[in-house]
C-alpha atoms as one frame of an Amber mdcrd trajectory, in Angstrom:
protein
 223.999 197.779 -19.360 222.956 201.364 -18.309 225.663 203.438 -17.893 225.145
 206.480 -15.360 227.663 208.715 -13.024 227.120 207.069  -9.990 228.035 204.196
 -11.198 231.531 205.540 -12.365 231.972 206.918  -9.286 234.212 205.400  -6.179
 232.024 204.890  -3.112 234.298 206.348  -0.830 231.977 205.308   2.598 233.512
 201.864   2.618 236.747 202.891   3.335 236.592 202.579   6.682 236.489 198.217
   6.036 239.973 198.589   4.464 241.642 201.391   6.134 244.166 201.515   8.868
 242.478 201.785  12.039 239.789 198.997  10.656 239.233 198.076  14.056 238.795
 200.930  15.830 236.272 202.355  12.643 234.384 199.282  12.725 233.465 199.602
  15.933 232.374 202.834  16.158 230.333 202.456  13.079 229.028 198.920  14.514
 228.039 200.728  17.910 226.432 203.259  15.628 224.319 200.972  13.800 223.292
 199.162  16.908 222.368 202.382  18.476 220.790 202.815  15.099 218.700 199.971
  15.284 217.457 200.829  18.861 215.813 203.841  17.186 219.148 206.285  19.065
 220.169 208.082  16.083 222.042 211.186  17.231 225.154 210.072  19.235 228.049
 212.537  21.132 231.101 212.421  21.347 231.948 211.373  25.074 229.037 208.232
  24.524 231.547 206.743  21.576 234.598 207.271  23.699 233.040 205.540  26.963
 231.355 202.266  24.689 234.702 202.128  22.965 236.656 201.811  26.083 234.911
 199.088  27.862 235.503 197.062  25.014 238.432 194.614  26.452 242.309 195.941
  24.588 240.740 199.029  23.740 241.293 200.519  27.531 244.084 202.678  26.658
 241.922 204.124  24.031 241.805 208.017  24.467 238.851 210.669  23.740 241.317
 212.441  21.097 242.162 209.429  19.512 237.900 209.055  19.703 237.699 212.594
  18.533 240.244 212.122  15.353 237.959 209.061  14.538 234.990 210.559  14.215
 236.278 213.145  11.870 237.902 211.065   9.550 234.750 208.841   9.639 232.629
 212.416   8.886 235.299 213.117   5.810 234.613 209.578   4.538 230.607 210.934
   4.743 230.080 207.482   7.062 228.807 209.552   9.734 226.927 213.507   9.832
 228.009 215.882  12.168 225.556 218.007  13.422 226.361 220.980  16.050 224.428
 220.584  18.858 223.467 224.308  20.490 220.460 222.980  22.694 222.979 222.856
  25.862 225.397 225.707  25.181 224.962 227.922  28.400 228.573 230.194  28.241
 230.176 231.516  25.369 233.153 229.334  26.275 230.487 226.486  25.332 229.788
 228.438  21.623 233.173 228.687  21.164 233.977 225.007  21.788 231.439 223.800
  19.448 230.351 220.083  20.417 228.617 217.939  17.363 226.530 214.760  17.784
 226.769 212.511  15.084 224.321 210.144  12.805 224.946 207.635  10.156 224.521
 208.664   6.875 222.291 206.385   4.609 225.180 204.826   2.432 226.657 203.459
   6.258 223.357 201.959   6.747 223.247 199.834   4.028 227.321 199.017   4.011
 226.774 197.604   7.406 223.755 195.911   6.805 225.612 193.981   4.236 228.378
 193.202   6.860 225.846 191.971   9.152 224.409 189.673   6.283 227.442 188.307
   5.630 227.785 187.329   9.693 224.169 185.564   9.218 222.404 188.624  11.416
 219.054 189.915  10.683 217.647 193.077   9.849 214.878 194.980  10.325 213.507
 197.218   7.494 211.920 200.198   7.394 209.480 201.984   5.124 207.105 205.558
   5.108 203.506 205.603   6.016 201.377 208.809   6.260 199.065 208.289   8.983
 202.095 206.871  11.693 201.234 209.180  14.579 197.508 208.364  14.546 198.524
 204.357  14.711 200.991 204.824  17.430 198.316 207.170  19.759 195.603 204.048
  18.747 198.411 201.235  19.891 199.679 203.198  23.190 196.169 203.029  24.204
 196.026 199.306  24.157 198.937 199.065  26.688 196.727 197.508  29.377 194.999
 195.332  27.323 197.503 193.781  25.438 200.489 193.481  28.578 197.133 190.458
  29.580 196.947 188.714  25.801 199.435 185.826  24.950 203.108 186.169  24.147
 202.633 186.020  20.053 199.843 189.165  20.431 202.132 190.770  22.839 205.385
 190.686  20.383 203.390 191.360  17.518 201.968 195.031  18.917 204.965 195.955
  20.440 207.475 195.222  17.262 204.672 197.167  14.656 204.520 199.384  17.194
 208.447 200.037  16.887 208.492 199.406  13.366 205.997 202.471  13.020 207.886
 204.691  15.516 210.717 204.043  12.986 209.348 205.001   9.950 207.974 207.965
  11.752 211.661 209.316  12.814 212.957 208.302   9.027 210.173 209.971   7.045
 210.902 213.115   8.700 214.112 213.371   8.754 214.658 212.237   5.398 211.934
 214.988   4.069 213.766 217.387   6.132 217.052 217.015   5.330 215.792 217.164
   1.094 214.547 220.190   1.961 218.032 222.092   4.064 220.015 220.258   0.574
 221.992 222.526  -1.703 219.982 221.746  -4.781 216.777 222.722  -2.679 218.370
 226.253  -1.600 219.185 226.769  -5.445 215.842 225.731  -6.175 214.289 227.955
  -3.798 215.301 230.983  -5.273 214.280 230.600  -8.643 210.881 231.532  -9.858
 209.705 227.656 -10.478 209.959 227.565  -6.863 206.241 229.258  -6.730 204.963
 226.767  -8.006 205.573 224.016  -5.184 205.960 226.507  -2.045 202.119 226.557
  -1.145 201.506 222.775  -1.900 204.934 222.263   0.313 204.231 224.607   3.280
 200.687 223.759   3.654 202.379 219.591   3.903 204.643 221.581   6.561 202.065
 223.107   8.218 199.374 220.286   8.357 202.235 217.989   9.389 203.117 220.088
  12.113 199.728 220.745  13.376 199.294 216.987  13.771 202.543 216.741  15.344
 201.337 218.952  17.734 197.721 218.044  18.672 198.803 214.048  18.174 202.289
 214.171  19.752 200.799 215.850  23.054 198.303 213.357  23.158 201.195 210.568
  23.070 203.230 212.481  25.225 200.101 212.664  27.963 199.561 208.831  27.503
 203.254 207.721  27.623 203.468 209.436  31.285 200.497 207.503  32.307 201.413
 204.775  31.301 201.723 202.068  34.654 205.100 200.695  35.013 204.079 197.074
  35.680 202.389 196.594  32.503 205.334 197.727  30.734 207.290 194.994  32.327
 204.906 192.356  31.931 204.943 193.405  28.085 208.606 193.530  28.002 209.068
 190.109  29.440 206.216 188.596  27.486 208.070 190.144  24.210 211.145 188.370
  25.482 209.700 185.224  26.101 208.401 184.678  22.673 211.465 185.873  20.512
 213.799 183.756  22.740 210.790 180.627  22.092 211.332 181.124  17.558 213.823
 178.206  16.858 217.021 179.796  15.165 219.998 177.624  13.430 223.254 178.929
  14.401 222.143 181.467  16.407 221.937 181.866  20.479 219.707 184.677  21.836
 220.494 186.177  25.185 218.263 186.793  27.270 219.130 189.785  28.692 220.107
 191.375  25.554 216.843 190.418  24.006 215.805 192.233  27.004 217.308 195.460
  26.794 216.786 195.794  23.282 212.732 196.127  23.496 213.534 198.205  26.952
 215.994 200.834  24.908 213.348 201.201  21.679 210.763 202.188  24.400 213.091
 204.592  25.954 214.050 205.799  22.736 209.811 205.922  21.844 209.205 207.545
  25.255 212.475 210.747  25.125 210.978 211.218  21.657 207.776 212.284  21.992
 207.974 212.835  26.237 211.575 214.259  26.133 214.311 214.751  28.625 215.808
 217.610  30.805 212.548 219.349  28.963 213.610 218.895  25.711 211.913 216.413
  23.155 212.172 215.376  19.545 208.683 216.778  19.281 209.899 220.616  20.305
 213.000 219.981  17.968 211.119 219.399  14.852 208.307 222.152  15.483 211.149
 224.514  15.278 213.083 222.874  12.282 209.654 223.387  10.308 208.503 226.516
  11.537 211.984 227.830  10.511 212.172 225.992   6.863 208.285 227.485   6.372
 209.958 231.128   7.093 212.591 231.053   4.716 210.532 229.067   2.014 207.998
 232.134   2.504 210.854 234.691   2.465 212.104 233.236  -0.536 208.996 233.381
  -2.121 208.249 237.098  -1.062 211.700 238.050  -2.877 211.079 236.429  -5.904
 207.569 237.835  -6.147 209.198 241.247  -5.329 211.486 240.926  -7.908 208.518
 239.809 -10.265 206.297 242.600  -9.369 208.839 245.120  -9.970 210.342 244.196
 -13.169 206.416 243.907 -14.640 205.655 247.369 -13.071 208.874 248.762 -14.907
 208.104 247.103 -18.285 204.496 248.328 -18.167 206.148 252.277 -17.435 208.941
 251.925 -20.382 205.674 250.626 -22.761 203.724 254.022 -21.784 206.512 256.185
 -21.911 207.588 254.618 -25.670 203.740 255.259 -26.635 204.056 258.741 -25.855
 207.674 259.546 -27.465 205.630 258.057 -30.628 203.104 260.292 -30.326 205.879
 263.254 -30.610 205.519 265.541 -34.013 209.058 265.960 -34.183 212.622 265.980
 -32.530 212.506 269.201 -30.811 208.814 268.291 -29.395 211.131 264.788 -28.300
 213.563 266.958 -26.833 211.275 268.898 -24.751 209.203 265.377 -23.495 212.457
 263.937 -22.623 213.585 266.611 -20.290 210.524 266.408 -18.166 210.194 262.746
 -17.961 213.747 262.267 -17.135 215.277 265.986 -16.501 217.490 268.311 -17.970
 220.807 266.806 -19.315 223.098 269.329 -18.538 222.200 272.263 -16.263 223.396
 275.137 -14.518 224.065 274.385 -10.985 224.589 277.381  -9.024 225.641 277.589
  -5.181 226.271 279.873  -2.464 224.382 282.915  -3.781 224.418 285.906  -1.395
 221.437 288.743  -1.594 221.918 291.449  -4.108 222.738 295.015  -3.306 220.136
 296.379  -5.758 217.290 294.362  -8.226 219.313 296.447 -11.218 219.651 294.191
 -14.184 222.174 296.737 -15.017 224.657 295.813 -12.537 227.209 294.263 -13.050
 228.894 291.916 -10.555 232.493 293.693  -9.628 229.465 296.392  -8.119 228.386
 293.354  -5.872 230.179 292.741  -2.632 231.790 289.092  -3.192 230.694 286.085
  -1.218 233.752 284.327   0.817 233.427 280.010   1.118 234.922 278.315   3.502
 236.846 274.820   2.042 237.890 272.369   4.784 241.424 270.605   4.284 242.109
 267.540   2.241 244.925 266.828   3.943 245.754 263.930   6.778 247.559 265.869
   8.560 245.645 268.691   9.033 241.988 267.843  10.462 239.367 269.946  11.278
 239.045 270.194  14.858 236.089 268.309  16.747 234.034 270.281  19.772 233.156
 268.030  22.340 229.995 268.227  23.740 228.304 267.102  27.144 225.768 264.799
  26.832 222.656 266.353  27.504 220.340 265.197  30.180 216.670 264.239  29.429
 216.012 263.376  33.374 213.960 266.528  33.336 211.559 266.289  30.629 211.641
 261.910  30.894 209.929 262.488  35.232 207.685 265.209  33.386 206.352 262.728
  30.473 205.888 259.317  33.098 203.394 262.105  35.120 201.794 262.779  32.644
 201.258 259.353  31.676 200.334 258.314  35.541 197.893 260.860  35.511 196.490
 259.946  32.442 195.848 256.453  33.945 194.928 257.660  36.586 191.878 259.305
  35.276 191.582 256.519  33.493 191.066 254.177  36.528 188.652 257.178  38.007
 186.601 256.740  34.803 186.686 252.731  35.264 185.711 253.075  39.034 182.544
 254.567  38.000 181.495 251.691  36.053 181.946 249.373  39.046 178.599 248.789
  40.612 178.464 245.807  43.745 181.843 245.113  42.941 181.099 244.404  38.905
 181.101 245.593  35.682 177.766 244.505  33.901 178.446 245.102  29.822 174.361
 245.449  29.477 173.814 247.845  31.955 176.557 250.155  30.902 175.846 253.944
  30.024 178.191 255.713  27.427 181.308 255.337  27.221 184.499 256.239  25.463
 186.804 254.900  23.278 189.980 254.238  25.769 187.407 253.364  28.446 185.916
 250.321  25.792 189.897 249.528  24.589 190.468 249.015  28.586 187.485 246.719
  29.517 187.723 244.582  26.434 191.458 244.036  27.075 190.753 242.762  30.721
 187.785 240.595  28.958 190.142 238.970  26.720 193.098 238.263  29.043 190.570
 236.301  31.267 188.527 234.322  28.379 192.112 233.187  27.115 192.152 231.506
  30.690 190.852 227.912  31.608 189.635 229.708  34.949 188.022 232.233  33.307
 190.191 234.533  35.603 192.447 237.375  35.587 194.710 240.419  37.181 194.288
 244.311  36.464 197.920 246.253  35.933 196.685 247.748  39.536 197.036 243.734
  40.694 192.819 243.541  41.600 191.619 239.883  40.457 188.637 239.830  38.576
 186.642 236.955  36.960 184.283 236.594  34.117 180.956 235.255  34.068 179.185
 233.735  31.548 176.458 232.711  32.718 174.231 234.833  30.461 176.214 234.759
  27.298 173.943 233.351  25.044 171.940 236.654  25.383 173.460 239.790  23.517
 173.677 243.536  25.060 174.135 246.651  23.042 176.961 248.833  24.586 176.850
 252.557  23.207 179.935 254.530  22.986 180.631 258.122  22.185 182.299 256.854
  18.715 179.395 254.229  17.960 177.337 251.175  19.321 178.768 247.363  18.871
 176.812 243.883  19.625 178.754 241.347  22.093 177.254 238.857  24.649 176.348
 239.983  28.269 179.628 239.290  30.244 180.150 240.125  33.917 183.203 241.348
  35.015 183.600 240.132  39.160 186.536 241.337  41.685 186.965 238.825  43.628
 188.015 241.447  46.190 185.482 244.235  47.167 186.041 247.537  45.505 185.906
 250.656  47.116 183.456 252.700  45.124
């Protein structure tokens, strides 16, 4: 037999099947795992407290007793806390931080086992790479398959659940290995160079699909026509509650609400709620792990690069000490490379009376210094001083800057021929002039309509009708290529 720690170790996460309170823990972690199982992994607080007290005897049940719970269950490492900031709106709401809570992965297994041992079924779960693609390709087949047989029906919709789970595990397994201790130890030591770029271009790539892919879901899920999800759901329903099981009696309606709550759970992920989505939430978890992978890998490189630029200095400086005749010839390198050891410092040295080298310094009038107290008591006194006012030269710099634009806009007005600025017919211009027209250029071809406003508030469009063709535009500082763009007011200039 293999001997190893974990094995010697007590697995503290089944103490809540022994402890006092078993009741009360075994539900919460049994409402947990059901929530689980329904693809609901984050739970609060309040949504405990209320399942807990409909539960007949547990009526006197109170949210501290709910609250003291779900801390010892979090010291036992059954559940995760997590602080939840996404709905903090006063600092009252900072201070009193609330926490949503998950099963951790031990949990999952321990009550798994329970539910073995009462003759329940599980489903499983595994990681594939490619999950968003197959759950855009099976959302599309909504209408089809809500018209195909009961079997077809149950099949799509539990590998379409069953891939919606691995999806939400894969993630948030990979993220949580990388916010682990031994990963923030790992990330600041120099090995860590060589898996950054391999893991933020996963990161990135990942996210990018998340992005394109998950919009694309979220677009489809909204679409999506009510009536075919109910004729699915039903359908669904029909067949598990047709599969012959020993022992066991399915209800309908919980058969029911089971496929209706994975959906829900499938459509808040990717379409969200209150305008937040699992989507938004993992963008940012990544985009933040990326930055402080990268920062730790500019610091170590930092580090790097400056102990190898030191090393190569002390190497040149050593090969010219050895190139030294003797010690005084030493002596003399080593005060200009690093200074004079011990020198004569002298301050406060008034003009002489006369340039006699003769003279000695009682013929000198003597220089007084002025020392400032040491002691607490006695401070040197502060002048206040009114703080000055800028209003002055602040009114004289924004007129200057007004008329600047101003002649700016004069410039631009000239350019404005039948209510357009033509790029190919354009005579020289200069530098701010070309800064100003290609900045209105790109705001409106970062627009679907292709449209814009001035800072002045005119709306202009662009037109590309001719851009395949190429103009020359000459400016006082040079001539550059670009395609012949139109710029349009929609409202008639007055040239």
């Amino acid at each position: 037999m293999k001997v190893y720690d974990k094995l010697l170790k007590p697995i503290k996460e089944v103490n809540y099947l022994r402890a006092d309170n078993v009741d009360r823990y075994r539900l919460i972690i049994r409402y947990f795992f059901l929530e689980y199982e329904k693809i609901h992994y984050w739970i609060h607080k309040e949504e405990v407290y209320e399942e807990i007290r409909q539960i007949e005897g547990y009526q006197d049940y109170t949210l501290e007793q709910c609250q003291q719970d779900l801390q010892q269950l979090t010291q036992w490492q059954n559940l995760t806390a997590s602080q939840d900031s996404n709905k903090v709106r006063t600092i009252d709401d900072f201070k009193n931080k609330k926490y949503r809570y998950q099963l951790s992965e031990y949990t999952v297994e321990i009550e798994r086992m329970t539910l073995r041992l009462e003759n329940l079924e599980i489903e499983g779960a595994s990681l594939e790479p490619t999950l968003l693609e197959r759950i855009y390709h099976q959302l599309t087949q909504v209408k089809d398959i809500s018209q195909k047989e009961n079997s077809d029906v149950n099949g799509w919709l539990n590998l379409l659940m069953n891939d919606f789970v691995r999806l939400n595990q894969n993630y948030q397994d990979y993220i949580k290995t990388l916010n682990s201790a031994k990963a923030e130890e790992l990330m600041k030591t120099t090995e860590f160079l060589v898996y950054k770029d391999k893991i933020i271009m996963y990161l990135r790539e990942f996210v990018m699909t998340m992005q394109n892919t998950g919009a694309l879901i979220s677009s489809l899920m909204r679409n999506i026509d009510e009536n075919d999800l109910e004729l699915i759901f039903q359908k669904a329903t029909d067949y598990e509650l047709s599969i012959p099981r020993i022992g066991r009696a399915l209800k309908r309606e919980d058969v029911y609400q089971n496929f209706k709550d994975k959906w829900l759970s499938l459509y808040y992920w990717f379409v969200g709620q209150d305008g937040y989505n699992e989507v938004d939430h993992l963008y940012d978890i990544s985009n933040e792990i990326i930055r402080k992978m990268t920062r730790y890998a500019q610091q170590i490189s930092e580090m790097i690069n400056r102990g190898s630029h030191r090393k190569e200095q002390y190497i040149h400086i050593a090969e010219i000490f050895e190139k030294c005749q003797d010690i005084n010839e030493a002596h003399c390198m080593s005060a200009y490379i690093f200074g004079v050891e011990d020198c004569l410092h002298l301050n406060y040295i008034t003009p002489r009376l006369s340039e006699d080298i003769h003279m000695g310094v009682y013929q000198d009038h003597p220089s007084y210094i002025q020392f400032d107290p040491h002691s607490r008591i006695v401070r040197k006194k502060t002048v206040r001083k009114p703080a000055e006012d800028h209003t002055f030269e602040r009114m004289e710099q924004q007129l200057m800057i007004e008329a600047e634009y101003a002649k700016q806009m004069e410039k631009i007005q000239e350019l404005i021929v039948n209510n357009q600025i033509d790029f190919s017919s354009l005579p020289v211009i200069d530098a701010n002039t070309r800064k100003t027209l290609l900045m209105w250029l790109s705001k409106a071809l970062g627009q679907e309509s292709l449209s814009s406003k001035t800072d002045d508030g005119r709306v202009y469009m662009i037109d590309k009708s001719e851009a395949n063709q190429m103009c020359e535009v000459e400016c006082i500082d040079g001539h550059f290529i670009m395609p012949k763009f139109k710029i349009i007011f929609k409202e008639k200039v007055h040239e």
